[in-house]
LOROTI-244109 format. One line per 8 residues: their letters; for each residue x, y, z of C-alpha. Coordinates in Angstrom, 2 decimals. Layout:
BEGIN
a> X Y Z | ...
END
This chain:
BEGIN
xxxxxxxx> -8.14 10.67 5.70 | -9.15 7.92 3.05 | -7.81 4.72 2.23 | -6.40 3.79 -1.25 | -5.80 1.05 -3.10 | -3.92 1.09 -6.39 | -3.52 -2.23 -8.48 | -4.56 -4.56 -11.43
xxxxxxxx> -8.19 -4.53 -12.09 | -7.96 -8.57 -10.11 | -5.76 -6.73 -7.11 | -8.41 -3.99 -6.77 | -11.87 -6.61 -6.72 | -11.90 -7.50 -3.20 | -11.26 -4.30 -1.77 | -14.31 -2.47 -3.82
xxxxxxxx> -16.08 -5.35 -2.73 | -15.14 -4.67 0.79 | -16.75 -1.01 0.37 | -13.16 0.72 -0.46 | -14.54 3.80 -1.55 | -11.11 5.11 -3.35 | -9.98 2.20 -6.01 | -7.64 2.80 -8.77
xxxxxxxx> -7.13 -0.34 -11.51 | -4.33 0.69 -13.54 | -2.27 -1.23 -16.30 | 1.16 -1.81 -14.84 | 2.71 0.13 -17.00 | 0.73 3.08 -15.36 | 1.45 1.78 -11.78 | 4.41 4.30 -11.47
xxxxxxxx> 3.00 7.94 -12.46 | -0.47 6.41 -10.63 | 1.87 6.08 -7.44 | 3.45 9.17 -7.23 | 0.41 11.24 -7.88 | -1.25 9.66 -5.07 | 1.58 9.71 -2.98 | 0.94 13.68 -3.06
xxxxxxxx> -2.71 13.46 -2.35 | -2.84 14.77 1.16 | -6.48 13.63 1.50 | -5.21 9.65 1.27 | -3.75 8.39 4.55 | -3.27 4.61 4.25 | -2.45 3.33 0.17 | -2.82 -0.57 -0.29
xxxxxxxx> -0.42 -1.32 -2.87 | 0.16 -5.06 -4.93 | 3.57 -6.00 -3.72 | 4.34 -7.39 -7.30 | 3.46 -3.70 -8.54 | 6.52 -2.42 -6.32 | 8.72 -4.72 -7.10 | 8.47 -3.29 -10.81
xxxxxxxx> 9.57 0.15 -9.82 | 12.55 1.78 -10.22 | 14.52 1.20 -6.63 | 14.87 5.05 -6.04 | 11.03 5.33 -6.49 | 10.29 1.68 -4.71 | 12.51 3.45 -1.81 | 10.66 6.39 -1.30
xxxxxxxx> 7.05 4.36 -1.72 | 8.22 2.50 1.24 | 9.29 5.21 3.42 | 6.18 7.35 2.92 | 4.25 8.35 5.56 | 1.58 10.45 4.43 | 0.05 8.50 3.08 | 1.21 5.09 4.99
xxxxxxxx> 1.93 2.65 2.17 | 0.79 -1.08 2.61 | 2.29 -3.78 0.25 | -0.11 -6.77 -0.50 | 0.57 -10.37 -1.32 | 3.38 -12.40 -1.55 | 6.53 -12.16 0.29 | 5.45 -9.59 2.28
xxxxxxxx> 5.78 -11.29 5.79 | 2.42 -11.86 8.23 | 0.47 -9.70 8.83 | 1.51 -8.94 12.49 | 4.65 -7.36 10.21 | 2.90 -5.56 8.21 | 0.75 -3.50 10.67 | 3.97 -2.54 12.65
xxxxxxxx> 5.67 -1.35 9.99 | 2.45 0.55 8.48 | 1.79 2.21 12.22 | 5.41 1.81 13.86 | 3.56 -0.22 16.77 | 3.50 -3.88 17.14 | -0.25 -4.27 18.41 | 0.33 -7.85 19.17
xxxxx> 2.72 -7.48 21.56 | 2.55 -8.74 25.34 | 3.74 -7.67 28.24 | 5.86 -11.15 28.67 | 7.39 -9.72 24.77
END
C-alpha cells in the first residue's frame, strides 16, 4: 500500500521532496472530487491531507474523510493537535504510551 498526499501545490513541496512517490497538487476547488476518488483507490493506504482543505468540505463528506480507513486519512497543519494525537487516531494505538500510562 502507498502513501498519498493531496493538497495545494505549497502543501504538496515537502512531501515530494521527502521522496513521496504519489503527490496530487490540486486547486481547492478540486480538493473534493480529488478526495473521493482517492478515497476509492484500494492501492493507497495512508492519504496526508491539508487540514485547511477539510475544513472546506461539505460536513457529510469531511465526516466520512475522517472515518476512512482504507485508506487511513491524516490531516496536516494547524489545529490538528500533536502529533502523538495524530498517530493514534491514524493507527488506533497510542505508541507513546508507558506502562506507568
Amino acid at each position: 500500500m502507498d502513501i498519498a498526499v493531496l493538497g495545494s501545490d505549497d502543501f504538496v513541496l515537502g512531501f515530494r521532496l521527502a521522496g513521496v512517490k504519489r503527490i496530487y497538487s490540486v486547486p481547492a476547488k478540486d480538493f473534493e472530487q480529488k478526495v473521493l476518488e482517492l478515497l476509492a483507490d484500494s492501492s493507497i493506504g495512508v492519504l496526508a491531507v491539508s487540514s485547511a482543505d477539510l475544513e472546506g468540505l461539505a460536513t457529510v463528506i469531511r465526516k466520512k474523510v475522517l472515518e476512512s480507513i482504507a485508506p487511513v486519512v491524516v490531516p496536516i497543519g494547524k489545529g490538528e493537535g500533536d502529533l502523538r494525537e495524530k498517530v493514534k487516531r491514524a493507527i488506533g494505538v497510542d505508541l507513546y504510551k508507558t506502562e506507568r500510562g
